[in-house]
N, C-alpha and C positions, 0 to 999 in steps of 0.2 A: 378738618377745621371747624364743622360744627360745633356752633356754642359758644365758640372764642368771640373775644372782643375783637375786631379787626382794627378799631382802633389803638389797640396797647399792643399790635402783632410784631411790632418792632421788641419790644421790650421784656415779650414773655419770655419764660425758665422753657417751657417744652413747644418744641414748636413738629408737627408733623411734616415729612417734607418730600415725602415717596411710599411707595408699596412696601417696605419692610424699614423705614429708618425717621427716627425723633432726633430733635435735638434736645439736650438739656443744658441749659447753661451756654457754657463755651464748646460742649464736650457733644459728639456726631456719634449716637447709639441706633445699631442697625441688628435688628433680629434675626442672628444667624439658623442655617439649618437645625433642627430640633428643639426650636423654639427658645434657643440660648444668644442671648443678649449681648454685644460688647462693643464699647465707647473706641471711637480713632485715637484717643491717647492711649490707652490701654493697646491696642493693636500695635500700633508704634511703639510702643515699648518692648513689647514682645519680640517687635522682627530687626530690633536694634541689639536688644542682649540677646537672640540667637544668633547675630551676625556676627557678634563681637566673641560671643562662645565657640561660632563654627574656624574662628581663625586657628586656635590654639590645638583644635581637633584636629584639622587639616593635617597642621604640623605636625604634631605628634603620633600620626596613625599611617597605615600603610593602604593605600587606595586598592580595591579590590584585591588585598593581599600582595601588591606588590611595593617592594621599599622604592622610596620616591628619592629622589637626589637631596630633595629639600627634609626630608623629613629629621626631626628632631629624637633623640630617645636617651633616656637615660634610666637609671635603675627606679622603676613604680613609675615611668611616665603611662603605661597601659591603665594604672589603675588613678591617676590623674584624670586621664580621656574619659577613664568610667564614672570619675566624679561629676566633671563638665559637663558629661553629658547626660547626666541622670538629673540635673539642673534646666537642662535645654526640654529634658524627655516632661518632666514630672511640670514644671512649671511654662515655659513657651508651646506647652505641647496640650496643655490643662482646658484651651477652646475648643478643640478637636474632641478632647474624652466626652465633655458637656453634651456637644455636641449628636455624639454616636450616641448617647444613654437618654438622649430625648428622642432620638429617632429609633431606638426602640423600643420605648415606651409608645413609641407611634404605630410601634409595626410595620414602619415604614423606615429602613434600613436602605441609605443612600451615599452621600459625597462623605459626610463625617464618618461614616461607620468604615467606609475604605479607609481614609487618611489615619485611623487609629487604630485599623487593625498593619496597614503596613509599617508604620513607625513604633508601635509594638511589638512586632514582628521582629522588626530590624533591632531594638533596644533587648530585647528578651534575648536572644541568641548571642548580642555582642557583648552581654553581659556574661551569659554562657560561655562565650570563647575566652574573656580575659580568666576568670575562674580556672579552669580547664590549660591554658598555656601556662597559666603564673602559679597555681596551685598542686595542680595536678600533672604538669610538665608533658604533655600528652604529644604525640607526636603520629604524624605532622601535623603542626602546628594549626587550630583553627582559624580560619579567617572571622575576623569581627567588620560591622557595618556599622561603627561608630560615623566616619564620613560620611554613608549614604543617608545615616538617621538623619545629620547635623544639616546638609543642602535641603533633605527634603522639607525639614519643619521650616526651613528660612525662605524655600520658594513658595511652600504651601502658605505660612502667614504674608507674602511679598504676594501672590496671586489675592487674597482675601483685601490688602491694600487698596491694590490696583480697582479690585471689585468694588470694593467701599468708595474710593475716588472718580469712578465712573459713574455709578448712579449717584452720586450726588451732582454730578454736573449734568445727566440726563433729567436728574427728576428736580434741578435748582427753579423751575417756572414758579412753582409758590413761594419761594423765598423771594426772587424777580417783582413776581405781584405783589407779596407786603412790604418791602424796601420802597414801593412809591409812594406810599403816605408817607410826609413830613411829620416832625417827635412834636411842632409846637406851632397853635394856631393862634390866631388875634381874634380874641373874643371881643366881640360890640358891647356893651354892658348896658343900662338902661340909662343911665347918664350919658350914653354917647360915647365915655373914653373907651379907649383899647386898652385888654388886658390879654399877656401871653398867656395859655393854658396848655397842657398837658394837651394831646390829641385825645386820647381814654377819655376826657371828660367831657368831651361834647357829646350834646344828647341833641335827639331833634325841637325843631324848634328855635335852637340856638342860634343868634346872627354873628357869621363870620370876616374880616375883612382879609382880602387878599391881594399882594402887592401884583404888581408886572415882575414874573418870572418865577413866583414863588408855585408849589405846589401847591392846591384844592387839598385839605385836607379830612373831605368828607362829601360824601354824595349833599346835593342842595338846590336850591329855585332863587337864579340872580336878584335882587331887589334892587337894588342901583349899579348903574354902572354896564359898561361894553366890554369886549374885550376878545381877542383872539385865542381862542384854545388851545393845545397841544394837547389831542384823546390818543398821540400815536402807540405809546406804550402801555396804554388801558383798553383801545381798539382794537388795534391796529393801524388805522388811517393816518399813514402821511402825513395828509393835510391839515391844515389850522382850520379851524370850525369856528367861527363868528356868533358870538354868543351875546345877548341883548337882555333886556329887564323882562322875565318870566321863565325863559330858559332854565333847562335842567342844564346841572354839572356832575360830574362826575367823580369822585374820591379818587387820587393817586393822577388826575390829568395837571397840565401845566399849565397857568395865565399866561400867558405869553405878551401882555403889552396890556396897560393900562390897571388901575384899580378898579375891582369890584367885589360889591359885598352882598352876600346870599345869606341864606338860610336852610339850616342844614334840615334836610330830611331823612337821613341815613346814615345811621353808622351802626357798628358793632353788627349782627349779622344780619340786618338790613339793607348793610353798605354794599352793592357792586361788587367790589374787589371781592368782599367777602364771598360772597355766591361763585362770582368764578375760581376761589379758592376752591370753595367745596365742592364746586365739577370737576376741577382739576384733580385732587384728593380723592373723593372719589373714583373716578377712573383710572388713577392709578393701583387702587386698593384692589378692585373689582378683578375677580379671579378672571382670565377668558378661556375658551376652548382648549386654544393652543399649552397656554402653559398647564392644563390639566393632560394634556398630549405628552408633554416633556417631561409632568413627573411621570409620566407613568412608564416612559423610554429610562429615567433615573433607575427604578425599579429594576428593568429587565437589565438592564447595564450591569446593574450589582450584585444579582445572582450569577449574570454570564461570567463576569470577573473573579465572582466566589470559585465557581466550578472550575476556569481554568487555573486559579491559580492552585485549587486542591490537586488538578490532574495534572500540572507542572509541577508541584512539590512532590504526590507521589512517583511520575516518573522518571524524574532527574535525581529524585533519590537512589529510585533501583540502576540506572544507566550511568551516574557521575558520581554524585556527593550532596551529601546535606547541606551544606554549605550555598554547593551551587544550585541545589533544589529552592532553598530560601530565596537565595538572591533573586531566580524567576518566578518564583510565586507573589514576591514583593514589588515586581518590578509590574507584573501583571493588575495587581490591587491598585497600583499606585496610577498607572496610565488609563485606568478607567473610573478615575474618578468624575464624576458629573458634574462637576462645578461650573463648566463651561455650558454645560446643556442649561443647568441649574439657571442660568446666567442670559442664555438666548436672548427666552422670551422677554420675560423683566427688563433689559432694558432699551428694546426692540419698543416696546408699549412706550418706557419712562421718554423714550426721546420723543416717539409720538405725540403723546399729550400735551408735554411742553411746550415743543415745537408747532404743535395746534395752536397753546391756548396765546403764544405770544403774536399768534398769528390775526388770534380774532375767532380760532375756531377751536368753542370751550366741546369736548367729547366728554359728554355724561356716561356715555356705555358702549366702550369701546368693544365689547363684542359683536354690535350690529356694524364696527368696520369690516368685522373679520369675514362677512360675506359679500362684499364688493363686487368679489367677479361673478355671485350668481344673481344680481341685480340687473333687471334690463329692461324696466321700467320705471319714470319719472316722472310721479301724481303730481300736480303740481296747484296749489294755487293763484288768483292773480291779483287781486287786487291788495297792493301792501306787500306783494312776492315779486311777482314780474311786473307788474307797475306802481311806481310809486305810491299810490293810494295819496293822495293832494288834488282832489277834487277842487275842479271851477266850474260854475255854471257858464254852461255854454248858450243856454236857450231855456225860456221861461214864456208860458203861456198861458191864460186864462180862457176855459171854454164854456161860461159864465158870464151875461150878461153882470149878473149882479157884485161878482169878482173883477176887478184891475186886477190888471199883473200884480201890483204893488202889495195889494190884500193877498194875492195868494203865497208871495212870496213872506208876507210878516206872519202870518198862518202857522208856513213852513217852520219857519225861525221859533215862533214860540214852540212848535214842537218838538222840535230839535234841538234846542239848548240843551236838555238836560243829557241828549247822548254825544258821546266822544267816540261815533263811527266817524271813518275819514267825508263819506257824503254830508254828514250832519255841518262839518265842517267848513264844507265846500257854501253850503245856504248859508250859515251865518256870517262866512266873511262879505260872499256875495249882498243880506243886508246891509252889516252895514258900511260896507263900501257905498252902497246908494241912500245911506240914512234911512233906512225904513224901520219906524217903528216897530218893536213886538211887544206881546204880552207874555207870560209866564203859563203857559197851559198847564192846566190839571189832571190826575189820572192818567200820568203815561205812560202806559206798556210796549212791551214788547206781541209782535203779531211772530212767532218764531217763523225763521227763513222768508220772511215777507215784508216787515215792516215797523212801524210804529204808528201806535194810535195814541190820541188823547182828546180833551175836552181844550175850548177858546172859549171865551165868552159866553161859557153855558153850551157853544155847539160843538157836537161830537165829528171829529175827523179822522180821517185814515191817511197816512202815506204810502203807499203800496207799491209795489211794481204790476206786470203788464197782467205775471199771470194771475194773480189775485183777484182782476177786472173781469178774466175770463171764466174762474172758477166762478163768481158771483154770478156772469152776464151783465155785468156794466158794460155799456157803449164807450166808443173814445172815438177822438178824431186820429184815425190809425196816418192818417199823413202825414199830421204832427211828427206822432210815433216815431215811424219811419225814417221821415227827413233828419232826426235828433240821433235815433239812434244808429243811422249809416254812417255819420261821421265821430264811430268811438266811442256815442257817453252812455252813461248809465242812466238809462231813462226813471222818473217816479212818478206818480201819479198821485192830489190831493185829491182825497173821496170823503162827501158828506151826505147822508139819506142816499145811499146807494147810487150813488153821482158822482161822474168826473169832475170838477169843476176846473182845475188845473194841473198841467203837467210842467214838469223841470229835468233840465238834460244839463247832467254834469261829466265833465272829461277828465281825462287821465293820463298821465303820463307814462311811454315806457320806461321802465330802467335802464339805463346805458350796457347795461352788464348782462342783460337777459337775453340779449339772441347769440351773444359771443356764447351763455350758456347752452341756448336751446343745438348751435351749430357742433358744440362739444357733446352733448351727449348723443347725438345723429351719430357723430364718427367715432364713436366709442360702443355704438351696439347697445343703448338705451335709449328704447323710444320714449320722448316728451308728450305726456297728456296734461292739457290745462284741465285743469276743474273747476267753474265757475258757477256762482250763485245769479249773476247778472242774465239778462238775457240774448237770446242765442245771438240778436246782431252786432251786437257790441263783443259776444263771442271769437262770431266770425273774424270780425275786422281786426280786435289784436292780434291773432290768431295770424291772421293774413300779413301785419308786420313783425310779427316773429318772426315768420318765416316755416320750416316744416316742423309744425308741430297740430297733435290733435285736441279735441277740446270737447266739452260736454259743460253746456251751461242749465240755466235755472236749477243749479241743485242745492238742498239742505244738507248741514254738516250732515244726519246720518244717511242721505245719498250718496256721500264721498266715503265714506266707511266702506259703504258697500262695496263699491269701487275698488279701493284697497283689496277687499278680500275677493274680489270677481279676478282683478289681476294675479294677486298671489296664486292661483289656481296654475295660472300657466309660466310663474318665473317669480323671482325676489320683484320687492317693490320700495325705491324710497319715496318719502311724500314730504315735497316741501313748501310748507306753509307758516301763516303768523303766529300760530302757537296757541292761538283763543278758542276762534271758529274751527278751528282743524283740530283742534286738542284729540278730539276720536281717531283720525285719521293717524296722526304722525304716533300715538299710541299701537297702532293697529301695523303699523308697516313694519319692514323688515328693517326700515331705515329708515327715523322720523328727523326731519331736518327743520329748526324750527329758525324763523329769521326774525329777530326783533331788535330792535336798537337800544341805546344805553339801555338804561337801569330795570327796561324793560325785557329783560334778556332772560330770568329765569324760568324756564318754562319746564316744568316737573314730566310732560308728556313725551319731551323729544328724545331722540340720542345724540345728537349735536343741535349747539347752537350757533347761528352765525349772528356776533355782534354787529359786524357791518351794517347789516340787511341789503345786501348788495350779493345777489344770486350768482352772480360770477364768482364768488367763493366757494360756492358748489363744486369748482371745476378743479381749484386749491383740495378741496375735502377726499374726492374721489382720488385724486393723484398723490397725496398723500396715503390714505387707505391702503390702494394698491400696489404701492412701493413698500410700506410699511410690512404687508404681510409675505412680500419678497422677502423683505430682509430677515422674517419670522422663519422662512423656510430655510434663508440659508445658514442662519447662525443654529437651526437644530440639525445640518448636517454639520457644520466646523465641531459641534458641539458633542456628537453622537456619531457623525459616521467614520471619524476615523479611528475608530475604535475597531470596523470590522478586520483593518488591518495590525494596528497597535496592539491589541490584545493578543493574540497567536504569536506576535513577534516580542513579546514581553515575557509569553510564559517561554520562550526558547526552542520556538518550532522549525526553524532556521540557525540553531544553535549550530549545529554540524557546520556548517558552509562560516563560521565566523561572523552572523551578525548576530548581537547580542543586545536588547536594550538593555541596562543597567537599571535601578532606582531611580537614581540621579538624571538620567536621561527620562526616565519617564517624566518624573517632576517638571522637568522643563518641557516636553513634549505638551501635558497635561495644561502647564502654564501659559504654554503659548499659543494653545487654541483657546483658554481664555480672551488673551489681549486681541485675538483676531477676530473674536467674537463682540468683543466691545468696542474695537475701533468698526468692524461693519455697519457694527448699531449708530455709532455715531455721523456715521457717512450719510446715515439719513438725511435729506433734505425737505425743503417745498419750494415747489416754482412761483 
């Protein structure tokens, strides 16, 4: 979906919508094996006038050479059936040659090059036999496989069907996601009046009105007006989310009650939807392990198949008849075809994704699922991961004569305007809840992993934590300290000419969702480590109501790098964190899990993201995962292992004792590990 307007995604000619399939128009084109191309009406067409061709075939022809009760015949009805079906061969049969001649152009000779060497096969010979009865009067009479030709092209295009109609409803999550922006929005104009517009044509900037019930038709920042949300089909969440004057919204959510009218910050591949398009799209594209497993089981499939069916044609030639040599060497071709294997993984992954992304959990690179179960550590961040990150001061003190609380607290404020950490936060509501004056401080940098500094009034200050007091040798009143930071907060420290002057303790909330986490990966055999930049006793103490989890605090983002790669030493690792500060880390893991809320959700370092930010989705991610690659293993046996029996019993190794498979029976053998393959996949669930 990169590059598209996600505003006109209703509306566009091509629209991408899985790992091998566009839409054009009205018309669903899906990139068949060897790179050969074909639209659901064309398909349909095909497996309609093969069906309606195979009736008259039926009729007219003798089923494995024997006369049928029903069968029709009259003088040139043989050469009738050879017409018919030289119409079924050359034209419904015309995707398969495609097909086969892209894949060996590929060197890579798989599902097409079987289907067109056996209905070739079967067409060549039954062409041979009418010739030969009707010409040449040859006796006894050849047997022709105009039937077996006629079933198999109508089950092979009816399995390619079936295939086409299965991933489109595994890989339908992106159509889902652009169906929820509305075609037409009410633009505010500069006069005031509303004017309906195209959705395409909102740009940012633009003010939007939106009624009670209508859809948000574009990511934005409310400017008048309340209202209750519906983020559930753009989230995940349930709940209605209570939305007020500054609030973000979200493209494709629902106003659920009352008017409000924002300004649009987002569309076209700015907007939300869009981005989770392109995780979605992407991950579905993205080759993984497994399916380079499978072609490469395609491969060995279709030499195995080649060879028996050569050493059943030669020897059911020397031991029976050519005839009956053909018929096993076809039926051989025919029951190992890899369509089903072809089939596994694709859409094993497509339900995946989908199923993810409607979940709330967009998977940018689904091959860091595919190691789940060698995972058995969880780095984890905390603040803004496992607790909220909605800092309150909890305690404010001045150890400065020439400081009130008040001065140090407006201090703070002027320094921390200009940052959007959640502590920066926590001081400016705390002023002005109590009205205190700030100035606008000067020169504010960042102190990395320590702080902020800046100029007031001409004097220079620092904000800092405990250990930056120590590295210097600044004094403090460590009782303070102490007492603030035993109950939970995130202690700072205001420092000017190498002086404490004041300290401030701000608290935190846990997440509701984070010990039901931390108690899930305990009994799943992945130990919980927190990683924190705060210091050790505010460590401790969440630590403590998490519950059994370990922790390592005062560290900088590349102290948690390190980490990551100290652990990988002795097991997988995933690392979940807010996607900024951790960007090294969740880069660096085996599994980077990144949690950010709305619009803030695209994080280029992670391999999932969870829109939530609610950590107990964690527990959705991994149980997904490892079901997921359940279902990977067993649709590459449905797919591939019954073959070790099928094939020996196709070329006629068991012929003696009377069991025979036919063409016709392959075909359907063939077809219906297909369907058993795609209804597996679809069995997929998430708890």
């Amino acid at each position: 979906m990169k590059g598209m307007n996600m505003s006109n995604m209703k509306s566009m000619k091509h629209m991408k919508m899985g790992k091998n399939m566009t839409m054009k128009g009205k018309h669903m084109i899906m990139k068949m094996p060897g790179g050969v191309t074909m639209d659901m009406t064309g398909l349909k067409q095909k497996f309609w006038l093969s069906l309606i061709l195979m009736v008259p075939i039926i009729l007219m022809s003798p089923f494995m050479g024997m006369k049928m009760p029903y069968e029709i015949t009259f003088p040139g009805s043989d050469w009738a059936v050879a017409v018919i079906s030289s119409v079924l061969f050359f034209y419904c049969g015309l995707p398969f040659f495609h097909g086969a001649l892209g894949e060996m152009k590929q060197h890579k000779p798989a599902m097409m090059s079987l289907i067109s060497m056996g209905i070739t096969v079967a067409y060549v010979y039954s062409v041979y036999a009418v010739i030969a009865n009707n010409i040449f009067d040859v006796r006894p009479r050849v047997m022709n496989f105009f039937v077996e030709l006629a079933t198999l092209v109508v089950i092979m295009l009816l399995g390619h069907w079936i295939e086409m109609d299965t991933i489109m409803d595994a890989g339908s999550a992106v159509n889902k996601l652009a169906a929820l922006l509305p075609d037409v929005a009410h633009l505010v104009q500069a006069n005031g009046k509303i004017k309906d517009v195209k959705v395409a044509q909102l740009k940012p900037g633009d003010q939007v009105m939106i009624e009670a019930g209508e859809k948000i038709p574009a990511d934005g920042k409310i400017l008048k007006g309340s209202s209750m949300v519906n983020e559930s089909l753009v989230t995940g969440e349930s709940k209605l989310v209570k939305k007020h004057v500054k609030d973000q919204v979200i493209g494709g959510s629902t106003n659920d009650e009352g008017s409000i009218q924002i300004k649009v910050t987002g569309t076209g591949k700015s907007g939300f939807l869009s981005r989770v398009m392109d995780l979605v799209s992407s991950a579905q594209s993205h080759k993984s392990a497994k399916e380079n497993m499978a072609d490469k089981v395609s491969g060995y499939l279709f030499y195995a198949a080649l060879a028996a069916a050569i050493i059943a044609f030669v020897a059911w030639s020397i031991v029976h008849s050519v005839a009956f040599a053909i018929s096993m060497a076809v039926s051989a071709l025919v029951i190992a075809c890899p369509h089903a294997l072809g089939l596994a993984v694709p859409l094993v992954v497509s339900r995946t994704t989908s199923l993810a992304a409607t979940h709330g959990l967009l998977i940018r690179n689904r091959n860091a699922l595919e190691d789940i179960n060698h995972i058995h550590y969880a780095l984890m961040d905390k603040t803004g991961t496992l607790t909220e990150g909605k800092f309150k001061v909890n305690g404010l003190k001045s150890f400065d004569s020439h400081y009130s609380d008040a001065k140090v607290l407006s201090i703070l404020a002027s320094i921390e305007q200009s940052s959007s950490h959640p502590l920066a936060t926590g001081i400016m509501n705390a002023a002005k809840a109590k009205h205190v004056k700030f100035d606008k401080a000067s020169n504010v940098s960042q102190i990395t992993g320590v702080g902020l500094k800046g100029s007031v009034n001409g004097q220079e200050y620092e904000i800092v934590a405990r250990k930056y007091l120590r590295k210097h040798h600044i004094s403090f009143d460590s009782t303070v300290f102490n007492t603030l930071a035993s109950r939970g907060n995130s202690v700072s420290f205001l420092v000017t000419n190498n002086k404490a002057v004041g300290i401030v303790g701000e608290g935190d909330q846990i997440k509701p969702g984070s010990k039901r986490l931390i108690r899930f990966l305990n009994r799943h055999d992945i130990q919980p480590v927190m990683l924190t930049g705060d210091n050790p006793i505010v460590a401790k103490k969440v630590a403590h109501d998490l519950g059994d989890i370990s922790y390592q605090a005062g560290l900088l983002p590349s102290d948690k790098q390190k980490l990551v790669a100290k652990y990988q030493k002795k097991s997988g690792v995933m690392f979940i964190g807010d996607g900024v500060n951790d960007a090294p880390s969740l880069a660096k893991a085996n599994l980077g899990i990144a949690i950010g809320s709305g619009t803030d959700v695209a994080i280029e370092s992670a391999d999932v993201v969870l829109v939530n930010s609610d950590p107990k989705d964690v527990i959705s991610l991994v149980d997904l995962a490892r079901h997921s690659n359940i279902k990977m293993v067993e649709n590459l046996w449905w797919g591939a292992g019954y073959n070790i029996v099928a094939i020996p019993l196709a070329a006629g190794l068991l012929a003696f004792a009377g069991i025979v498979i036919t063409p016709t029976v392959g075909a359907i053998v063939m077809t219906l590990s297909t369907v058993v393959v795609a209804i597996n996949a679809m069995t997929l669930r998430i708890k």
